[in-house]
N, C-alpha and C positions, 0 to 999 in steps of 0.2 A: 347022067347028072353026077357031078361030084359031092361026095359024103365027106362030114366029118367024120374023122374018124376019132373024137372024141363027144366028150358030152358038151355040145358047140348050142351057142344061144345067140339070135338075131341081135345085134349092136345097134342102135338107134342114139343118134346123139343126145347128150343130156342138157335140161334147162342151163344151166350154168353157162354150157359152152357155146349152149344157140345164142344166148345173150353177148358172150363177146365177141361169138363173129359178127353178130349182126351190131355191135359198134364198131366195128374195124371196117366193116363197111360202107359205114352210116363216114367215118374219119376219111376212106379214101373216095368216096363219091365227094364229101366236102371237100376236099383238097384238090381234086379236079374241075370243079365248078368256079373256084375263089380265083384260081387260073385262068380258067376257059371266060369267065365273065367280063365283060370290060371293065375297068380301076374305078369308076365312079359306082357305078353300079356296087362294086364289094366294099368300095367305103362307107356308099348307105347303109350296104348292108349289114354292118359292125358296124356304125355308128346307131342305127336302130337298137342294137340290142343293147350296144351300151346304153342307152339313154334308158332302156326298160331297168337296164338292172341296177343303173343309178336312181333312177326311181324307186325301186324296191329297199335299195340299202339305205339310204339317204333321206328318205322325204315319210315313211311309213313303220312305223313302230309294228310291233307283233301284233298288238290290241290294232291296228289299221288305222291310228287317228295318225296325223301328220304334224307329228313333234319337231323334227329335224329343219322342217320348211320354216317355221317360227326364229328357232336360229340362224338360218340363211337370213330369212329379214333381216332380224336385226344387224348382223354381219352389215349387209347391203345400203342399211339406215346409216351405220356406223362411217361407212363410208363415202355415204353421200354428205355429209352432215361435216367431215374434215374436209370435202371439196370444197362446200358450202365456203367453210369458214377460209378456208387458202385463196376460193377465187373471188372475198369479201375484200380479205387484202389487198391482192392484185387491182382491185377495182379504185378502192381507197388509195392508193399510190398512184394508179395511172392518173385519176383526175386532180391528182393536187400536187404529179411533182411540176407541170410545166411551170407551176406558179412560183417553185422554189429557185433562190437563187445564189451565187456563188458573190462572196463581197472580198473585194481584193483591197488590201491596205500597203498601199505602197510611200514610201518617205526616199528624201534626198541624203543621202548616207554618203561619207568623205571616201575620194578616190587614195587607195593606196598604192603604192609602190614600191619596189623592190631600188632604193638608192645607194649609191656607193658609200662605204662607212668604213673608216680606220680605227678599230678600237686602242689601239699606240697613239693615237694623236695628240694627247695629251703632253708624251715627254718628251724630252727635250731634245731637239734634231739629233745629235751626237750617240746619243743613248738609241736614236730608232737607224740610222745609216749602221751604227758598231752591231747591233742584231739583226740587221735587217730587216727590220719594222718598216721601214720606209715606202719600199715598195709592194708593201701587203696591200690588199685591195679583197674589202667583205661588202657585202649587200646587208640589209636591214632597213624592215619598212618603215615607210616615212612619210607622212600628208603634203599630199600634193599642192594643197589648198582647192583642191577641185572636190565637187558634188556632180552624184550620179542617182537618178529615180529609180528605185530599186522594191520590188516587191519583196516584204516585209513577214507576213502574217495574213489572215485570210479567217472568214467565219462564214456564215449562210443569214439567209431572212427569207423573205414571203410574200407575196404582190397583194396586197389588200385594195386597191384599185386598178381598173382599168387604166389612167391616167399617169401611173407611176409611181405610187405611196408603192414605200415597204418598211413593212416591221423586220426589225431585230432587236438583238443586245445593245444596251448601250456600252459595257465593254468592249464589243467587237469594233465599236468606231468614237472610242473616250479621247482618241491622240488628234489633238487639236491642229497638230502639226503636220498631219498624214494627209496623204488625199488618196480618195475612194473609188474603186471601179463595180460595177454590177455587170457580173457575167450572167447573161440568162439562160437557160436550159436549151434554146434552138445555138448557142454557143456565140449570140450578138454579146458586145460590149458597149455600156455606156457611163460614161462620168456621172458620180453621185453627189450630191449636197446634203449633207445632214441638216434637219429641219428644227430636231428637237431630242434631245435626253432629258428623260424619266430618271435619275441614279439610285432613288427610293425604291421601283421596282427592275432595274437593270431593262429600261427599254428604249428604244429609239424609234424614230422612221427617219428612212432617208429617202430623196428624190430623183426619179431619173426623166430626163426628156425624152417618154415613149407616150404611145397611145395603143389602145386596142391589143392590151397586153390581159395571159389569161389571169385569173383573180384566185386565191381559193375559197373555202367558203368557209365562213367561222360556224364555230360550234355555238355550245354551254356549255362551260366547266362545273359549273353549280352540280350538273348531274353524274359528274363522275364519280364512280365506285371503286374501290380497292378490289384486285381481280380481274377487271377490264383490260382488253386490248389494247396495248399502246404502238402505234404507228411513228419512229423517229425519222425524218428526212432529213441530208445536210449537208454539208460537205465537208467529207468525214476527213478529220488532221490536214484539213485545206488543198490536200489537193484529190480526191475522188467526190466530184460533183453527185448531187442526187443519189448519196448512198443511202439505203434502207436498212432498218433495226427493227425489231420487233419484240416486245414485249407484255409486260403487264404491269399498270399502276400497282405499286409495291407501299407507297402511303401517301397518305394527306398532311395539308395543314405544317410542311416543314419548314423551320429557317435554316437557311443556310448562307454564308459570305462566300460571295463571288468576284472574284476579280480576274484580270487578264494573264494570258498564257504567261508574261513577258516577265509580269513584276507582281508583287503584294502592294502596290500603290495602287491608292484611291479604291480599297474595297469598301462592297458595301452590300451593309447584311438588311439580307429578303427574307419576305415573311408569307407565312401561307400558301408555299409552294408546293407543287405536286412530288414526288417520286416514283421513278420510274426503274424496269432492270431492264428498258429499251437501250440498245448503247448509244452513250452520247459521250464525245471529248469534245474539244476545244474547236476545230471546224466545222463541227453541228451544232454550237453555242449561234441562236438567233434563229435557229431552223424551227418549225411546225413539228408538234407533236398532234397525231391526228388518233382520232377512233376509229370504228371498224365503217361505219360510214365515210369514209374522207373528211371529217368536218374536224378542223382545230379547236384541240381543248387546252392546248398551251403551246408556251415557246420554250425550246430548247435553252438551258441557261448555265448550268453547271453541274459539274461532275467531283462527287468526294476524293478528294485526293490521297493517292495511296488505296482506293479501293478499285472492286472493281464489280458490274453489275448495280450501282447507283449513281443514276442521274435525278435531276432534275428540272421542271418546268414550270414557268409562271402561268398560273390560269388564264386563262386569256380572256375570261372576266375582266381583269384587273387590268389589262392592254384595251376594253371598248372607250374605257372614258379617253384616255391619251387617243384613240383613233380617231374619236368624234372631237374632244377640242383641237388638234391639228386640221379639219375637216372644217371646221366650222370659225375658226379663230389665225388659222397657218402655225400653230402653235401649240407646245404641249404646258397650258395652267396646272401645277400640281398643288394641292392646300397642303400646306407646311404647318407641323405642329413646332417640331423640333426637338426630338429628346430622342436616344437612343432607352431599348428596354431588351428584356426577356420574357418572352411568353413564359409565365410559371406555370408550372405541374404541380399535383402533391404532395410526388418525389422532390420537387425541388425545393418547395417551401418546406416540405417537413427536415429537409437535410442544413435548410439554414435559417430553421429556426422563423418563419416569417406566416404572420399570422393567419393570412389566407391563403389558400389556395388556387387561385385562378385571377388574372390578368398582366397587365403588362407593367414587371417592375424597372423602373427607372434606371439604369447603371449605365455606366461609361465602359469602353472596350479598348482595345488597342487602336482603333482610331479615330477618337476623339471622348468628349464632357459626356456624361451621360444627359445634361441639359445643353442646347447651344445657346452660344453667345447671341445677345439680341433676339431669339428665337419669340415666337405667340408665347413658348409654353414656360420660358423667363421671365417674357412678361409678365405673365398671370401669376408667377409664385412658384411653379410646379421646381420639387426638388428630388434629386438623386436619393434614389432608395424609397420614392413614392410606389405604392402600386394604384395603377389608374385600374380601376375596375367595373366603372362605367361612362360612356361617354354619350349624355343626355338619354339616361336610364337605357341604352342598351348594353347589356353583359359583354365586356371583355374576357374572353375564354379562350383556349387553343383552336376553338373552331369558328369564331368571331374575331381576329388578333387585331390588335389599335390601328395595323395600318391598312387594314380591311376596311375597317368604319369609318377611318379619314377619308379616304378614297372616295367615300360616300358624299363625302361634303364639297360646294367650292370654296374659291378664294374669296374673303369679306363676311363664310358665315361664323357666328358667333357661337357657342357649343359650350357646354356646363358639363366639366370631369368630375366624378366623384372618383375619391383618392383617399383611402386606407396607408394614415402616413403615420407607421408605429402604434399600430394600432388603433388610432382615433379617426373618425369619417370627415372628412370635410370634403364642400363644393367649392371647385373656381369656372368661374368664367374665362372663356378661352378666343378670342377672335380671329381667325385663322386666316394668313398669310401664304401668298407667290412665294412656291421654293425658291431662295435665290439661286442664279448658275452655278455659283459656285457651292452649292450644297449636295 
């Protein structure tokens, strides 16, 4: 037997190092297994542990309640709730744009020319053969005397009957001299006949020979809120049919003058309309302004100019009565008081001096009287710088305005203003008249 030949002590491995062979073990047995096993089998198998220790980390605090899980919710709420709302839209457009429709304004416009022209023509033979003017030879356009139909300008509207009624602007089809096509969303064309303009609240219908055409469905604007969804369809700068905008009712109760892309002729200033930061220009003027339902709460009508993120929209309140007397008459009756005013404010009265505060004072604008000629409300007395501040005891106010509560009346009814004229109260009697066409 061989001897130390020193002072020699039995070596036994130490805890320390039994521990890490037996990791380096436990690492090269794993590492031949994750190998040798087939690939679904080891993605269960890391996918198991991962799930344990995303559970651990994740879903279970120190204390073991489950904090983290409560945050996932809501996370998962969060996002159910903006699909919610994305595929509220999508739904609201799918069922109201077939209904939308493209309105083409096309007029007979003079053929031009490119004709031969001698600007020397004038002087005298001698003076154009000595320069050689003679045989100069320019173009410069010139009227053929000939006319060509010629697509013009372009707006949108809305199928309110199966039969072929449709709402729009009545600026989009004011040109008496134009004639109208309605392109519909499946990309048919058919000749339009205007049936009737509104110019007090900028509306029309016009008619086409179809049937079995889709409808959209109206709302109630009464119930609209500042905050709300606004849905704009139309045909956006006339020529992208069924474009979509989306915003939110930004105010109420605004006036504003609206006239045509073309000119400032024949504007005319609306009362009690919505605002929107839905985008609308000029080939969405007469399009549906819808809610998160699909249902119309106004029409598309005008855009402040020079700005940008405000539109505007007629309640479509104030479009049922013109829908039902065209429906029930082939006609739009509008009752005509006759006076142009300004919803006052506070601000307004207290800036010029006028003694109340709230209804509709009398004044004249850039186009035209503050009272019209021959008008009910001439008749009855009513004068420039009147404020009407009730019409048969109801409050004229910015959220009641004069042409709210006419609207309310027909043709033939009779109506008692009380009118705050310089400070003194007096009542007239007022018996309301057929807009004339040309009003």
């Amino acid at each position: 037997m061989k001897m130390c030949k020193f002072n020699c002590k039995k070596i036994f491995p130490t805890k320390k190092s039994f521990i890490i062979s037996f990791l380096v073990f436990i690492i090269l047995i794993g590492g031949i297994l994750f190998f040798a096993i087939p690939s679904n089998a080891s993605k269960s198998f890391i996918s198991f542990w991962n799930n344990r220790i995303s559970h651990n980390l994740f879903y279970k605090n120190n204390n073991g309640s489950v904090a983290n899980n409560a945050s996932s919710s809501n996370e998962n709420s969060l996002y159910q709730s903006a699909d919610s709302y994305e595929q509220a839209v999508i739904s609201a457009v799918k069922n109201a744009s077939p209904a939308v429709v493209s309105i083409i304004i096309s007029k007979n416009v003079p053929v031009v020319e490119q004709c031969p022209y001698n600007p020397f023509g004038d002087l005298p033979p001698e003076f154009q053969q000595f320069f050689g003017f003679g045989s100069s030879t320019f173009t410069a356009p010139c009227d053929t005397g000939k006319t060509t139909l010629q697509e013009v300008g372009g707006g949108s509207g809305f199928i309110i009957s199966s039969d072929g009624l449709i709402l729009t602007n009545k600026h989009v089809v004011s040109d008496t001299s134009a004639s109208y096509t309605v392109l519909l969303s499946n990309g048919d064309k058919y000749p339009a006949k205007v049936l009737a303009r509104d110019p007090s609240q900028d509306l029309a219908v016009v008619k086409i020979d179809a049937n079995n055409l889709p409808t959209v469905q109206i709302g109630d604007s009464s119930n609209v809120q500042l905050g709300q969804t606004a849905i704009a369809i139309g045909n956006a700068l006339g020529q992208f049919s069924n474009t979509v905008s989306v915003g939110v009712i930004s105010g109420l109760s605004r006036t504003v003058t609206a006239s045509d892309q073309y000119s400032n002729v024949n504007q005319e200033t609306i009362h009690n309309v919505i605002q929107t930061d839905a985008a609308i220009n000029f080939g969405n003027s007469g399009g549906p302004l819808l809610n998160l339902r699909g249902e119309v709460i106004g029409i598309n009508t005008a855009i402040a100019s020079g700005a940008q993120s405000i539109g505007f929209a007629i309640p479509i309140n104030q479009a049922k009565r013109d829908i039902n007397s065209i429906k029930n008459s082939g006609k739009i009756q509008v009752a005509y008081l006759g006076v142009r005013y300004i919803s006052l404010t506070p601000d307004i009265a207290k800036a010029q001096n006028i003694p109340v505060d709230s209804g509709a004072l009398v004044r004249g604008d850039a186009n035209g009287p503050a009272v019209m000629k021959d008008s009910p409300a001439e008749k009855a007395g009513v004068q420039a710088e009147d404020v009407i501040t009730k019409v048969n005891n109801q409050v004229v106010d910015q959220n009641n305005d004069l042409s709210t509560i006419i609207a309310q009346y027909n043709v033939g009814d009779t109506i008692t203003l009380t009118i705050n004229r310089a400070g003194k109260i007096i009542t007239l009697k007022v018996t309301l008249e057929e807009r004339p066409a040309s009003k």
